[in-house]
N, C-alpha and C positions, 0 to 999 in steps of 0.2 A: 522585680519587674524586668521589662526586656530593657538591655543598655545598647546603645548603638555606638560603634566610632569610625568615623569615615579618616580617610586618608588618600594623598595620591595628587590633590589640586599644587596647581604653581600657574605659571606662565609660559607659552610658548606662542610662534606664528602661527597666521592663517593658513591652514592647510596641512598644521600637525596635528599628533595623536596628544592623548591621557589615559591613563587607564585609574578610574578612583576603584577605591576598594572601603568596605564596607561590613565590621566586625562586629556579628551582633550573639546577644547572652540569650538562651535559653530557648524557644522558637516559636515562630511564627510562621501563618499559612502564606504569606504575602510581605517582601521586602520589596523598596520602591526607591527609585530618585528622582527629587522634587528641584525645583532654580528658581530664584530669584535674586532680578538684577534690580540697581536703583531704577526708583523710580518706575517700578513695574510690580503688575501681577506675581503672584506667586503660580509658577507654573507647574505641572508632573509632567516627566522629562519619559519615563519609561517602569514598569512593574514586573514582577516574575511570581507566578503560584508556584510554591518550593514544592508542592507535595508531585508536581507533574511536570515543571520547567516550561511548563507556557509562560506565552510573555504579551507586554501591550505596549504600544511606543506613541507619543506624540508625533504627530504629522511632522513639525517640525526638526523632525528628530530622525525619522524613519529611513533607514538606509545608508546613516553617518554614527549611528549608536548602537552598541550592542551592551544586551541587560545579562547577566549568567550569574553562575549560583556554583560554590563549591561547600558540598554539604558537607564534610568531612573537617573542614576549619571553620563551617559556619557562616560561613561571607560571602557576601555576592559581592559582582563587580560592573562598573563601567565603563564599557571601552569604547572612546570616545574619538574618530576619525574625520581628514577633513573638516579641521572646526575651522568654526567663524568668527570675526570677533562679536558678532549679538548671540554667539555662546556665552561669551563672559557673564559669568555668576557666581552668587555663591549657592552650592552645591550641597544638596540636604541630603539623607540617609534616613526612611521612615517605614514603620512596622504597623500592620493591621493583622486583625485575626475577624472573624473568618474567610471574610469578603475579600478579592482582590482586585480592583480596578483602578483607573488615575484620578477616581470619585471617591474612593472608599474609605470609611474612618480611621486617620492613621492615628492611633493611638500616641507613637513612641515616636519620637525622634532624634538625629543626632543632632552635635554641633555645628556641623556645615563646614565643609572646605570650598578655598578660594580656586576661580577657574579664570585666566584671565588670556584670553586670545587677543593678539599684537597684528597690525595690518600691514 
């Protein structure tokens, strides 16, 4: 089955970058990154349809996140600018076939890396 492993989450100020990255087996039409922080909803952060490189972003997200895809290692990435600390989450890595959206059944997912923005 599809394995995912994300990497890239730490700590840094408001108003720095991240870039997580995100290694996944075998493929899928649609990789995605999901967050959640205590005490809160599980949110989807942004998605990419690999077969065409379109892309879908949370509102809250849109214009400080960027979603990409290197098909040749297999991994998509997050680059993640001007953050905030109600960025702080932890950071999911999830795979669906054939649907792509921030609604769509993610079948697979990873472990989660830590994101933690400082004020």
């Amino acid at each position: 089955q599809v394995q995912l492993v994300e990497s890239g989450g730490g700590s840094v100020q408001a108003g720095g970058s991240l870039r997580l990255s995100c290694a996944a087996s075998g493929y899928s039409y649609c990789l995605a990154w999901f967050r959640q922080a205590p005490g809160k909803e599980r949110e989807g952060v942004a998605a990419i349809y690999t077969p065409r490189g379109s892309t879908a972003y949370a509102d809250s997200v849109k214009g400080r996140f960027t979603i990409s895809q290197d098909n040749a290692k297999n991994t998509v990435y997050l680059q993640m600018d001007s953050l905030k600390p109600e960025d702080s989450a932890l950071y999911y890595c999830a795979a669906a076939n054939p649907s792509c959206s921030l609604s769509a059944d993610y079948a697979y997912w990873g472990q989660g890396t830590q994101v933690t923005v400082s004020s």
